[in-house]
C-alpha positions as a Markdown table, in Angstrom:
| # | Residue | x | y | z |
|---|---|---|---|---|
| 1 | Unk | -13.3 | -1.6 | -19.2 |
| 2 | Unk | -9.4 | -1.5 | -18.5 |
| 3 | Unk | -7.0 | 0.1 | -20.9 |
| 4 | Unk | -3.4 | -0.9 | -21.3 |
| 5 | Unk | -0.4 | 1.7 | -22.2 |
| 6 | Unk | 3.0 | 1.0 | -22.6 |
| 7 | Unk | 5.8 | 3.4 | -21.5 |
| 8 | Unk | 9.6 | 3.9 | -21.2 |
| 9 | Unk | 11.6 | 4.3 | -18.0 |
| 10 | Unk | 13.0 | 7.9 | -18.7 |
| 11 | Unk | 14.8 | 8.7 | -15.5 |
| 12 | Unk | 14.9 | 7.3 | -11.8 |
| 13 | Unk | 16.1 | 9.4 | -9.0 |
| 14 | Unk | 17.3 | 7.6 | -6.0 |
| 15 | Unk | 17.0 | 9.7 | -2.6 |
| 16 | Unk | 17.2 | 8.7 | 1.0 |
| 17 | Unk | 14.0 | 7.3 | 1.8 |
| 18 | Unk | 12.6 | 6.4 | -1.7 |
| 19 | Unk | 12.9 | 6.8 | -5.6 |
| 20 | Unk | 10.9 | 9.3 | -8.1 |
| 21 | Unk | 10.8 | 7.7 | -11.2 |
| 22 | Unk | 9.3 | 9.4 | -14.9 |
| 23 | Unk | 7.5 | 7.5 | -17.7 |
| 24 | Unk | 7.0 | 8.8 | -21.2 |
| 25 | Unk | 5.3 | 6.9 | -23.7 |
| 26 | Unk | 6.9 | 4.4 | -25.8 |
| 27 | Unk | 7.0 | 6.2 | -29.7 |
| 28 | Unk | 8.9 | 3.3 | -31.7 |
| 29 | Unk | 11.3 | 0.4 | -31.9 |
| 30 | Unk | 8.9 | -2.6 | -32.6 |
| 31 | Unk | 5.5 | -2.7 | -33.9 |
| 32 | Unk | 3.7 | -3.2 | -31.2 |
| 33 | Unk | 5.5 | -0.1 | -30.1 |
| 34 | Unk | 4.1 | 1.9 | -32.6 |
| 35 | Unk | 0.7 | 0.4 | -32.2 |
| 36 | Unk | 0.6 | 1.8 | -28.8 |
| 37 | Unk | 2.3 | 5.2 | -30.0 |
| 38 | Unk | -0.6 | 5.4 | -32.2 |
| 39 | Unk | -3.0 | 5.5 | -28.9 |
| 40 | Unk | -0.9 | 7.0 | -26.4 |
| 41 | Unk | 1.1 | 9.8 | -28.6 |
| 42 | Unk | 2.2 | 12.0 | -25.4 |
| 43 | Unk | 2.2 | 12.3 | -21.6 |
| 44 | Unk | 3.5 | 11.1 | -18.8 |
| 45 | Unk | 3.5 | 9.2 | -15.5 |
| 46 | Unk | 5.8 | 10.4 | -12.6 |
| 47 | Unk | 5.7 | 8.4 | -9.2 |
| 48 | Unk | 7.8 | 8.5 | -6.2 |
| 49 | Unk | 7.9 | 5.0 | -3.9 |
| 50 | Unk | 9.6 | 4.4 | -0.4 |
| 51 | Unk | 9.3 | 1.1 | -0.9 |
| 52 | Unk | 13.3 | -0.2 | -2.0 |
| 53 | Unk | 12.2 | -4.0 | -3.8 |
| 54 | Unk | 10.2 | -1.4 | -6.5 |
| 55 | Unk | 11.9 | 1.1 | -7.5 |
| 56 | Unk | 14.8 | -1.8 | -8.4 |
| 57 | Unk | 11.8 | -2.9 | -11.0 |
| 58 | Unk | 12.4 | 1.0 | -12.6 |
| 59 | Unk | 15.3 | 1.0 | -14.5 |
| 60 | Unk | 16.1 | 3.9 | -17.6 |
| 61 | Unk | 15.3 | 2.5 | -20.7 |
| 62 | Unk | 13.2 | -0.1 | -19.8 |
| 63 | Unk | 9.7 | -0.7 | -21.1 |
| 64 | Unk | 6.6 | -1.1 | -18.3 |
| 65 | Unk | 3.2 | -2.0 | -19.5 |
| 66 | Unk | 0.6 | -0.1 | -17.2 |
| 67 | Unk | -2.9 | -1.0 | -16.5 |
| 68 | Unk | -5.6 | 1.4 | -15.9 |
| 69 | Unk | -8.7 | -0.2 | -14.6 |
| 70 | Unk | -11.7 | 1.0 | -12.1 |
| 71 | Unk | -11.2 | 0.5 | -8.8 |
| 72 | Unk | -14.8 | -0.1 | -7.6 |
């Protein structure tokens, strides 16, 4: 079974050698929005990447569906 989350782009913070970016869960705005509010009400996700082509894909504001699934 995989489940699906949507979050928000809260903050990316550009170093050096790499990016740490901070997801929040998205609360409102559209429907589905509140759908997924309705599953996901609070936490977050914070990841840092070296890798320069993805953190460009992390930008404040913006809204990332994320995939958990078993890695078997």
């Amino acid at each position: 079974m995989s489940v699906r989350a949507k979050f928000t782009v809260k903050s990316v913070t550009h170093y050096q050698n790499g990016a740490n970016v901070l997801l929040e869960p998205v609360t409102g705005g559209s429907k589905e929005n509140e759908s997924f509010y309705k599953y996901t009400p609070g936490g977050k996700i914070e990841l840092s990447t070296i890798n320069p082509e993805a953190a460009k894909q992390f930008v404040p504001g913006k809204e990332m569906y994320v995939d958990f699934s078993p890695a078997e």
